[in-house]
N, C-alpha and C positions, 0 to 999 in steps of 0.2 A: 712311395709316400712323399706324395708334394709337400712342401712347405711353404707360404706366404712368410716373407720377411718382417713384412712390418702392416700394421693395420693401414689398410690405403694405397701401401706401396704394390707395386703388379709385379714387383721382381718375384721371381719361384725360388725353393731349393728343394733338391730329393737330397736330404741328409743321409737316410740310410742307405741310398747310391752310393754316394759320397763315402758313406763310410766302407763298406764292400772295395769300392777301389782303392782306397788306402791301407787295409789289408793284402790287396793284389798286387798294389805298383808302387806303394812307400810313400815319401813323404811330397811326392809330385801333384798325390790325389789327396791330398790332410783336409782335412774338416773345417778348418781353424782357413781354410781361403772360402768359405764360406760367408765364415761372418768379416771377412776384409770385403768380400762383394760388396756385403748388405753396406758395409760405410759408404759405397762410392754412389749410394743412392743420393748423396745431397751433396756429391762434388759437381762441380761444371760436367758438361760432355765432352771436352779434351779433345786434340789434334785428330784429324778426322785420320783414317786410313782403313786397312786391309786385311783379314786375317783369309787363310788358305782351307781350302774344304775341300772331301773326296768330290770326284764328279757323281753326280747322281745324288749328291746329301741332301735328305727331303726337305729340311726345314728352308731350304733356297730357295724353293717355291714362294714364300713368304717376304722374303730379304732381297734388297737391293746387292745383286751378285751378277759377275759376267765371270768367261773360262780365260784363265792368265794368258791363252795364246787361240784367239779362235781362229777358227778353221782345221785348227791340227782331228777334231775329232772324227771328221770325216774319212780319215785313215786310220779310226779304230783307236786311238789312243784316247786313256786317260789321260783328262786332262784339268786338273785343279780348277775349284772355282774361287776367283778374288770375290768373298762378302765385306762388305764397306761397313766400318762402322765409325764408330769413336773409342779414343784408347784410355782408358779410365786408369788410376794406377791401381785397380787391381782386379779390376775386367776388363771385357772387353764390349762394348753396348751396340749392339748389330742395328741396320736401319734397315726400317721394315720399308716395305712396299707402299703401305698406307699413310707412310708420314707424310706431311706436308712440307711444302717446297720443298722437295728431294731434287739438286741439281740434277741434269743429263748427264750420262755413265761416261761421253769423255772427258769432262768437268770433273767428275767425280776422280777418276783414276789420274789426271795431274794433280790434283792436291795431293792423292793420296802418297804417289810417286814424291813427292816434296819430302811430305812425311815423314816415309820410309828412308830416304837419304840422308836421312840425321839419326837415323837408327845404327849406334854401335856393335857391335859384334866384335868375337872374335875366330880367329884363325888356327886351326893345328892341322899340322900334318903329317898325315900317316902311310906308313908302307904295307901294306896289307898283301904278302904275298909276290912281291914285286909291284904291285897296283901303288902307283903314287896319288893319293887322296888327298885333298883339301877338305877340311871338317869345320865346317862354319856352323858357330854357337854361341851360346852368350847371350842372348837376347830371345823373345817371346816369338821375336818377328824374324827368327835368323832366317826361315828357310823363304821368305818371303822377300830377300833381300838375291833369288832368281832373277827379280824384276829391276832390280837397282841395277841401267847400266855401267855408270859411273862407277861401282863396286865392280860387276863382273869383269870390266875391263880390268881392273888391277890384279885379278885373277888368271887375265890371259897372260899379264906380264908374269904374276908368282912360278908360273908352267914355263912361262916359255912356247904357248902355243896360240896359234890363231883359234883353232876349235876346240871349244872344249864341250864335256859332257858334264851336263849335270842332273842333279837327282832331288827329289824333296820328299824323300819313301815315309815321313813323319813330320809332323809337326815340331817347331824351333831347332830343325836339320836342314842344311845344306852341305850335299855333295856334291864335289866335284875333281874332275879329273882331266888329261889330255884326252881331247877326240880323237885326234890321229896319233894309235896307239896300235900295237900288236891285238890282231884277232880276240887272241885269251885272254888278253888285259883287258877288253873292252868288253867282252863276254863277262868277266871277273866282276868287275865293276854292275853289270846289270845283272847280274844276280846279287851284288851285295843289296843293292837298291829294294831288289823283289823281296829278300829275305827280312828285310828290318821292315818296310811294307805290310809282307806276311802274318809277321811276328805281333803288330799293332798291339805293342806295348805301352799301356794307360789309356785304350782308345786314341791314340793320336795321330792315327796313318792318314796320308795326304793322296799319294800316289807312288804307283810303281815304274810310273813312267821314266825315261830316260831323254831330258832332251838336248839339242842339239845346239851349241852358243858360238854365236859369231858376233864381232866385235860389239861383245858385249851383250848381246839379246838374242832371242830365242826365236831361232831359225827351221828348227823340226824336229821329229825325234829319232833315238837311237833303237834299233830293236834288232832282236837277230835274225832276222829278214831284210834290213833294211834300214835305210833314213827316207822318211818322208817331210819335205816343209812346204807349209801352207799358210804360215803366215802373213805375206804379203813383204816379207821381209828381202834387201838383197839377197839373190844368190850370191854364190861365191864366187870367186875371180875366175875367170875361162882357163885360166892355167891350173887351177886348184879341181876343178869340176871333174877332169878326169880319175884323178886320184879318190876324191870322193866314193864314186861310184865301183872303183875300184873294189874300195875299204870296204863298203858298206851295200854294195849292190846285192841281190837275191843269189844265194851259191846253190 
């Protein structure tokens, strides 16, 4: 059961959607961010940026989106799509295909990367089993802040590591951990990812994927077959290359 907001206005709502998930998933999915939507009909359109979507999420056909690391799909990975929109405070307003003057997508993703850099978060971390996690949250935009290298960097120093692994298995989640880790730790780790994924609690799954971060940006992914990168991004240093392959090569 659709709903038109306001006489005139083209915003929608399925209310008794809405209501069903906030029976299901608490006060994530409430009713009451409905009508915060409908006010943000007659605010400005707000800092432009990026929210995260499964690959494959049909409504992308429609919206101005590209995949956070092309090329990696071509090695079978999920791989997230950046939708560009405007950040409303209390939606998010997607930019369709048909707007006018819609800048060019690399136009588009340095603004949006500006954006995103002044997006707060915060940091916990957890020991899961021996697995040492970093758990970035806080914000709408946390797991989107994969793409902030200036953050990721500071991540490589919280570790202590040059590579690290990270995860986006849900939306306003970032994980992340040491890349060069023990077998089972890093195994541990990409099951943690696939399980909260799996689980796609309040509808907010992103991807299962696991991928691969060097200084600072996203170099391939991690799978238990392998690392593959395709993003056009440095390799590693020729001293680091073998151990790589070592880690991560086909057993």
């Amino acid at each position: 059961f659709v709903f038109q907001l306001a006489v005139g206005d083209d915003m929608r709502a399925n209310v008794v959607g809405k209501v069903e998930k906030y029976f299901r998933f608490g006060a994530i999915d409430s009713p009451v961010l409905l009508l915060r939507g409908g006010e943000d009909a007659t605010v400005d359109e707000g800092p432009l940026l990026f929210t995260l979507k499964p690959a494959g999420w049909e409504p992308a056909a429609k919206l101005v989106a590209e995949p956070i690391a092309p090329g990696l799909e071509a090695a079978g990975a999920s791989v997230p799509l950046m939708v560009y929109g405007h950040d409303r405070p209390n939606t998010f307003a997607m930019l369709g295909k048909d707007k006018a003057d819609v800048p060019p997508l690399p136009e588009l993703r340095a603004r949006a990367l500006r954006t995103l850099a002044e997006v707060e978060v915060e940091i916990e971390r957890l020991d899961l089993g021996g697995i040492e996690i970093l758990v970035v949250h806080g914000s709408y935009f946390a797991a989107e802040k994969i793409l902030d290298v200036a953050f990721m960097r500071r991540l490589h120093d919280e570790l202590g590591c040059e590579l690290l692994a990270a995860a986006v298995p849900e939306k306003s989640r970032l994980l992340v951990t040491k890349g060069v880790a023990a077998p089972a730790a890093l195994a541990g780790f990409l099951a943690v990812a696939k399980g909260i994924f799996d689980a796609d609690e309040g509808g907010r799954q992103v991807s299962p994927t696991v991928f691969a971060i060097q200084d600072g940006a996203i170099v391939g992914v991690l799978s238990a077959d392998g690392a593959t990168s395709g993003t056009g991004a440095a390799p590693p240093p020729p001293k680091k290359r073998g151990f790589w392959q070592r880690l991560f090569g086909k057993r």
